[in-house]
N, C-alpha and C positions, 0 to 999 in steps of 0.2 A: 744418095746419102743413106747412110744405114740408122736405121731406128734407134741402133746403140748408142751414136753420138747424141742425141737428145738428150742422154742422161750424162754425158761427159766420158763414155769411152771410145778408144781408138779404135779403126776398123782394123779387121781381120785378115789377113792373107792366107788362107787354109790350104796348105802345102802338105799338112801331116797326113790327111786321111778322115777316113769318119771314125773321128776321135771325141768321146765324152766331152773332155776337158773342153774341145772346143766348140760343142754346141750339136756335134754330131753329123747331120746334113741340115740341109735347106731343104723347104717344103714348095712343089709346085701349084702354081695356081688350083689346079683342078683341089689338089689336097687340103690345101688350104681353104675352099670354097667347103670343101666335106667337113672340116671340121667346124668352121664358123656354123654351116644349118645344123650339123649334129647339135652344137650347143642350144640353138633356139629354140628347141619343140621338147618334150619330152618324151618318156618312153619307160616302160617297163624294162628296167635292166636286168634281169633275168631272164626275158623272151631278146632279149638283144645278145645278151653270151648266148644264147641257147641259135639264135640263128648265123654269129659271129663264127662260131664255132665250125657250121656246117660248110658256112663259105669257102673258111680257110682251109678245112680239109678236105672240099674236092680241089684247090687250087694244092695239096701236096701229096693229094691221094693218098691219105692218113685215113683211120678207121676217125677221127675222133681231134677235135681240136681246142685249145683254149686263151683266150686271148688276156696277154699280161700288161704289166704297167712298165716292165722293160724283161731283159734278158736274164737280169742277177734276179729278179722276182719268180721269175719261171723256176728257175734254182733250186732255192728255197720251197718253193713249192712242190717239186718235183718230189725233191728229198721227203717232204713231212708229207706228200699223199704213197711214198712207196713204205714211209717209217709205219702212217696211221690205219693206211689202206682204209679209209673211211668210216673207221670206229668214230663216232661222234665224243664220247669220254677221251679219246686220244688227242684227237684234233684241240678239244679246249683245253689238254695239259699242256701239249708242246709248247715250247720246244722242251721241255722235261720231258724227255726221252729214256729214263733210265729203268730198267730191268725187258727194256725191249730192242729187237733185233733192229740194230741204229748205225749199222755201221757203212759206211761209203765208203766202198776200194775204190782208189783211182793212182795213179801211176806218178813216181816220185817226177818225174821230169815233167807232169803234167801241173805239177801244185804250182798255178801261177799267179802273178799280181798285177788285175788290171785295172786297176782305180780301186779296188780292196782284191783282200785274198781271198780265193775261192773255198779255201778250209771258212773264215769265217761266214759266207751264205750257206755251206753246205750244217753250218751249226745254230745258225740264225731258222734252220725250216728242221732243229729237232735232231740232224744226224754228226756222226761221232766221223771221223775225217781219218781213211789210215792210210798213209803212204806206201805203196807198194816198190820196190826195188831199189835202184840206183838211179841215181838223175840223169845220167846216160846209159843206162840198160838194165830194162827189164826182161826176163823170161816169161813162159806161158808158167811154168814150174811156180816161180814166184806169184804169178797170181793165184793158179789154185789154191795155191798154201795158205796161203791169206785168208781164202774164202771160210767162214765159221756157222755156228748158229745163230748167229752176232750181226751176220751180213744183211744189209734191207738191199742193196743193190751195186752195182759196176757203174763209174760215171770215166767215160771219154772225154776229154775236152780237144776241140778242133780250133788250134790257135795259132797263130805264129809265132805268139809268147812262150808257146810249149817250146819243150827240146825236139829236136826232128828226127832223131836219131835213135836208136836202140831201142825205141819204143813198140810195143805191141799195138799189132793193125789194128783198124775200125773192126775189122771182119773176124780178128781172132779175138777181140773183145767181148763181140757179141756170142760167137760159137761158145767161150767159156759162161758167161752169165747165163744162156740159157741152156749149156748141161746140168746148170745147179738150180734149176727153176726159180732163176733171179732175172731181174729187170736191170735194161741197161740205159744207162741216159746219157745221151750227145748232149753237150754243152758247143752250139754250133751257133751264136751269136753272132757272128760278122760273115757267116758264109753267104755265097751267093744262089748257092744249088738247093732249094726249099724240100726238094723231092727225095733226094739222093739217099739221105740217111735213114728216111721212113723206109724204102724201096729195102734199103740192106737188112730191115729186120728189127730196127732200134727201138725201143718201147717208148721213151718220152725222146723228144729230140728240139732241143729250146733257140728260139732265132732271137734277135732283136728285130724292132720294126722300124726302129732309127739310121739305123746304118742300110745295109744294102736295097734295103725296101725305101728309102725315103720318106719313111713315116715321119707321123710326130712322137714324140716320147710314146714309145709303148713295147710289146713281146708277143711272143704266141709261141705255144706249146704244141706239138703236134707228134700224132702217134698214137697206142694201142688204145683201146675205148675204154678199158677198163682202169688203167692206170691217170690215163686224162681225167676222167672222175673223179681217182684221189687226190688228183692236184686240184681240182676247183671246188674240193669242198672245203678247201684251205682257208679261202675267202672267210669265213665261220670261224677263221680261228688265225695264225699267224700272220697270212696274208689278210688281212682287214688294213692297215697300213700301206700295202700295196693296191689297191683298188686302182681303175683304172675307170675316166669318167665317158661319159656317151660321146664324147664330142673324137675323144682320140681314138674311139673303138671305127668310127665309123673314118676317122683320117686314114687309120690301117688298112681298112676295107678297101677304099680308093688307090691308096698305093699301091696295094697286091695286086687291083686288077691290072694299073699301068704298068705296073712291073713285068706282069707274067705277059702282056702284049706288047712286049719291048724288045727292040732289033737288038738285040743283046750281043752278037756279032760284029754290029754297024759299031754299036758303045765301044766294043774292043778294039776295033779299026781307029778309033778316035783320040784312043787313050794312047794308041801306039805312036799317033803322028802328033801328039802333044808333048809324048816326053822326047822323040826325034827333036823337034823344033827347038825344047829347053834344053835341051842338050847341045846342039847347035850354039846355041847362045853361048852356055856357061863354058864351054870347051875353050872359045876365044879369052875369056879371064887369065889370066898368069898364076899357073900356082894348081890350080883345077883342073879335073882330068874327070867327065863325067861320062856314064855308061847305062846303058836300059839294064833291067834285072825286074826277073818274074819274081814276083809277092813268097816269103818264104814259105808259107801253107799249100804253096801250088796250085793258088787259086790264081785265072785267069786276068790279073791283073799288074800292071806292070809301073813303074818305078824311076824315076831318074836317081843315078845313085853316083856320088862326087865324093871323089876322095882330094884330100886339101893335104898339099906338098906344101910342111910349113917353112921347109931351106926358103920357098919361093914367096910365101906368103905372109911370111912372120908371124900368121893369126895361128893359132888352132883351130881346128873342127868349133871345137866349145864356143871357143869366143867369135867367132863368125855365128852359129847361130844366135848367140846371148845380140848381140847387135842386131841380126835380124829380127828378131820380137822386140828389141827396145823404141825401134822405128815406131813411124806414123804413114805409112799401115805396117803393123806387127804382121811379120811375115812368120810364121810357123811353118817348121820343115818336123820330121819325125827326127827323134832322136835316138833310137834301137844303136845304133852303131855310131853313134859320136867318139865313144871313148877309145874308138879305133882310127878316130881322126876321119870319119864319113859323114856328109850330109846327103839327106834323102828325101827326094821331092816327088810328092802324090801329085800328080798334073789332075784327077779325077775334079776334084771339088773346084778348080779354077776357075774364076770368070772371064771374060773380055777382057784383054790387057795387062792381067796379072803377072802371066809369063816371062813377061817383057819388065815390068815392073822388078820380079823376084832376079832377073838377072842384074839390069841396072844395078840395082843394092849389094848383090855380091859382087860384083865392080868396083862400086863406090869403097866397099869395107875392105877389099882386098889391095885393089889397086890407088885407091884416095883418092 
């Protein structure tokens, strides 16, 4: 029984993914035993970032690391330590950022919205947001062009909500921002690869520690020593709101070490024979026609993806999944491509018998 029904809600079937909305991941005992002692003792939180810091950046072999209170915090922070570069008078105006060089280029197809829009954190930490190209193609030309004396820095974002297409590489991102002696920052929140983007040269590079780390609510910034610095003297000033308490800092701790000693291949092996098996299942439905498909980001992970023949089913997409969350247990599937008539099922987050469970219910809704 879950915790949540003590208070009168229904449990959860998390099909979508490690998604906000639905609580993100689940924390392992080990993680959970770290953050319960974190909370008990105290600690100078200043020698706690200051050794948080070190940890995390020999686990991404970053010069320099800094641990947030999630992913959209790092952001924000990122931006007002590239806008302040650690002027103390700076940091207590922002985000009043006006007559200084405030401006974040990042790529029209890249301005996305993921439980808010990234123009406003990029405005929330002080900088001015300018869309570069077309939603479906940008040039290198375009970006130069853009570049001004206005510029504080280039931001990437690594999402599958971006557009995937006519976009400018990670690698010619970074080659243009540091011909202009500008800083470039990954917005790499949900990736899995901690190392990757530090390795290509990127100056800040923001993860969350909820999602593919299994943390508890938290982030970490990792990347050049000098720019991680302007991001943590934020704390002083826009980030004070954002703080992050001893108890999550030391949950993160624990997850990065499980994480980085994890058969990450075995996970993949896993994930492969979970959505075969769901697939299996949902295939036998009338109406259903489901199919494995790799993660749009081209991140190693993989997907049951069902498209709903409604000559056969009389439902739509829509309303098949609107039934599956109205249940007891609310089954959440992702919904990115519903309005093409597709449901799509994360087998990652499942428990014991959910499988089986989420097929049942498309049965029942389908077939009666």
């Amino acid at each position: 029984m879950s915790i949540y029904s003590t208070i009168g809600l229904p449990r959860v079937i998390n099909a979508a993914g490690r998604m906000t909305a639905l609580g993100v991941s689940t924390l392992s005992d080990e993680v959970a035993r770290a953050v319960v002692e974190g909370g008990q003792s105290y600690v100078v939180i200043d020698e706690l970032m200051d050794k948080a810091g070190e940890i995390i950046a020999a686990y991404t072999k970053a010069e320099a690391s800094l641990v947030t209170s999630s992913a959209s915090a790092g952001i924000c922070m990122s931006v007002a330590g590239v806008i302040s570069k650690g002027k103390k008078s700076i940091i207590e105006r922002l985000p009043d950022s006006s007559g200084l060089a405030n401006e974040i280029l990042l790529m029209k197809g890249h301005v996305v919205q993921f439980g808010a829009p990234i123009t406003s954190l990029i405005r929330l930490g002080g900088g001015q947001p300018v869309e570069v190209g077309m939603a479906n193609d940008v040039s290198e030309t375009d970006m130069i062009e853009a570049i001004s004396d206005k510029t504080a820095a280039l931001l990437y974002v690594k999402s599958h909500h971006c557009i995937q297409k006519g976009m400018l590489s990670l690698e010619k991102m970074i080659e243009i921002a540091h011909a202009h002696n500008l800083p470039l920052i990954v917005d790499a929140a949900a990736e899995e690869d901690m190392c990757k983007y530090v390795a290509m040269g990127a100056d800040l590079v923001i993860y969350s520690g909820a999602k593919a780390l299994e943390a508890p609510t938290s982030g970490f910034v990792t990347g050049k020593k000098q720019y991680i610095n302007y991001a943590r003297k934020q704390y002083n000033g826009i980030a004070r709101p954002m703080k992050i308490g001893k108890e999550g800092i030391m949950g993160l701790l624990k997850a990065m070490e499980l994480y980085f000693n994890k058969d990450h291949a075995a996970e993949v092996k896993l994930n492969l024979e979970s959505v075969a098996y769901l697939n299996e299942q949902i295939n036998q439905i009338k109406g259903l026609t489901a199919i494995q498909v790799q993660d749009e980001a081209g991140r190693e992970i993989y997907r049951s993806q069902v498209s709903v023949d409604e000559s056969l089913t009389h439902k739509s997409a829509l309303t098949i999944d609107a039934e599956l969350r109205s249940g007891n247990p609310a089954i959440h599937c992702r919904k990115h491509l519903l309005s093409m008539g597709i449901l799509s099922f994360d087998t990652r987050p499942l428990g014991k018998g959910d499988k089986e469970i989420i097929a049942a219910r498309l049965k029942e809704i389908v077939e009666g």
